[in-house]
N, C-alpha and C positions, 0 to 999 in steps of 0.2 A: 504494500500500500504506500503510494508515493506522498510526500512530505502537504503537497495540496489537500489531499484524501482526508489528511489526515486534521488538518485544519477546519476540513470542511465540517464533521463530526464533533468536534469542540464549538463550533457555532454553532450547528444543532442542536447538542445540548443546551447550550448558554438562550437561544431560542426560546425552546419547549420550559427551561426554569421563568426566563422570564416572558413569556404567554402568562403561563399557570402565576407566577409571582405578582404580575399587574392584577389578572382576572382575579385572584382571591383576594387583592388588597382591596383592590372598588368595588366589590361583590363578593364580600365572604358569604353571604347568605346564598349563595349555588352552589354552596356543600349540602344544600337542606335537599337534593338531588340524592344523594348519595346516603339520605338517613343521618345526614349532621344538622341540627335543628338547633341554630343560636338564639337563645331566648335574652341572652342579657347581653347588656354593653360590655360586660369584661368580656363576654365571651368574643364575640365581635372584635375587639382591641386583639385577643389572644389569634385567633384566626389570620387577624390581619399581621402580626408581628409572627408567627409561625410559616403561614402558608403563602401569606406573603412578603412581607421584609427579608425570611432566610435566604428565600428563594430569589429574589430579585438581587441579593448580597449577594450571593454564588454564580450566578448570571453574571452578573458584573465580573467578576473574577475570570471566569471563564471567558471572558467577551476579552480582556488585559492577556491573557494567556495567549489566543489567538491573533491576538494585536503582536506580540511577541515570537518569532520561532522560534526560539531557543526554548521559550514557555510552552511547546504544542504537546510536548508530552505529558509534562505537568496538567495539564487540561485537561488532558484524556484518561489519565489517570483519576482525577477529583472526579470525571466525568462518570466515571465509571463507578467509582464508589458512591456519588449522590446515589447516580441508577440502582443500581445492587444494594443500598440500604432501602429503600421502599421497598424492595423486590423482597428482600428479607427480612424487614418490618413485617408487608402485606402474610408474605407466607408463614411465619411466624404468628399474626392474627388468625389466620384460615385454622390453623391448626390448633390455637389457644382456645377459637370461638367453636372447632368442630364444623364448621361449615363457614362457606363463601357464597355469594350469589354469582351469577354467571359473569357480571360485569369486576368486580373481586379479580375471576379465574382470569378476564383479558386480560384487566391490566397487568396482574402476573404477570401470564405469557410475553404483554408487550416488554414489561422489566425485564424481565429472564433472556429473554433475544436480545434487548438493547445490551447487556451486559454484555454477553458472547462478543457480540459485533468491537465494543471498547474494548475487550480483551484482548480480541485478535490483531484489534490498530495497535496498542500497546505493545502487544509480543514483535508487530514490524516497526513499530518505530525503536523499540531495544535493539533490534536486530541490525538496521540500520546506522546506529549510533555506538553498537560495541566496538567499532575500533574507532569513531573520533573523541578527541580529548578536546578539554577549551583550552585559553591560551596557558593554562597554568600548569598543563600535561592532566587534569581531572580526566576521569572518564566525566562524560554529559546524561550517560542511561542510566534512570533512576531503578 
C-alpha cells in the first residue's frame, strides 16, 4: 500500500470521527435512535463532551497526522485503535448484555473490517519504513 493509500485512510478516519463528532455535538439527542434517551441537561453536556468533543479532538489529531508524512503512520495506528476500541467496547457489551440487535451486529462487522483494513496499512507502512532511519540514524517504524 503506497504512502498516498495510506494517507488516504487516516482522513477517512479523521472524517467519519469528525461527521459523528459534529453530528452528536449539535444533536446529541439522535442517540435516542439507538435506545439512548437524554432526559437531563447533564446528560446532554455528557453526550456532547463524550460523543462529541472526544471525537472531534481525535479528528483533529488525525487530520495534523495526515497534514504531516512523517505522522501517517502515527495516524493509522491511533486510527486503528479509536476503531478497534468500539469494536471491542461494542463486542464486549453484546456479550455482557447477552444479546445485540441487528444494527449492534453491523456496526461490529463494520468495526471489525475497518480494523483489519488499518492493520494491514500498518503492517505496509512498517514494512516500508524498516530500513529508513531519520536524520539521527532512528529507525521511523513504530
Amino acid at each position: 500500500m503506497n504512502a498516498s493509500a495510506q494517507r488516504a485512510l487516516v482522513v477517512l478516519a479523521a472524517c467519519i470521527f469528525l461527521g459523528f463528532g459534529l453530528w452528536l455535538f449539535c444533536v446529541p439527542e439522535a442517540l435516542a435512535g439507538i435506545g439512548i434517551v437524554l432526559e437531563t441537561p447533564e446528560a446532554r453536556i455528557d453526550i456532547r463532551a463524550t460523543y462529541g468533543g472526544m471525537e472531534l479532538g481525535f479528528a483533529t489529531f488525525l487530520l495534523l497526522c495526515a497534514s504531516r508524512p512523517e505522522w501517517t503512520h502515527v495516524g493509522l495506528v491511533a486510527s486503528a485503535c479509536g476503531i478497534a476500541g468500539f469494536g471491542l467496547g461494542r463486542l464486549g457489551g453484546i456479550l455482557l448484555e447477552g444479546e445485540g440487535t441487528s444494527l449492534m451486529w453491523i456496526f461490529l462487522g463494520i468495526e471489525l473490517a475497518a480494523t483489519g483494513v488499518y492493520l494491514a496499512a500498518i503492517r505496509a507502512s512498517s514494512a516500508e519504513s524498516a530500513g529508513s532511519d531519520d536524520a539521527e540514524g532512528r529507525s521511523v517504524a513504530l
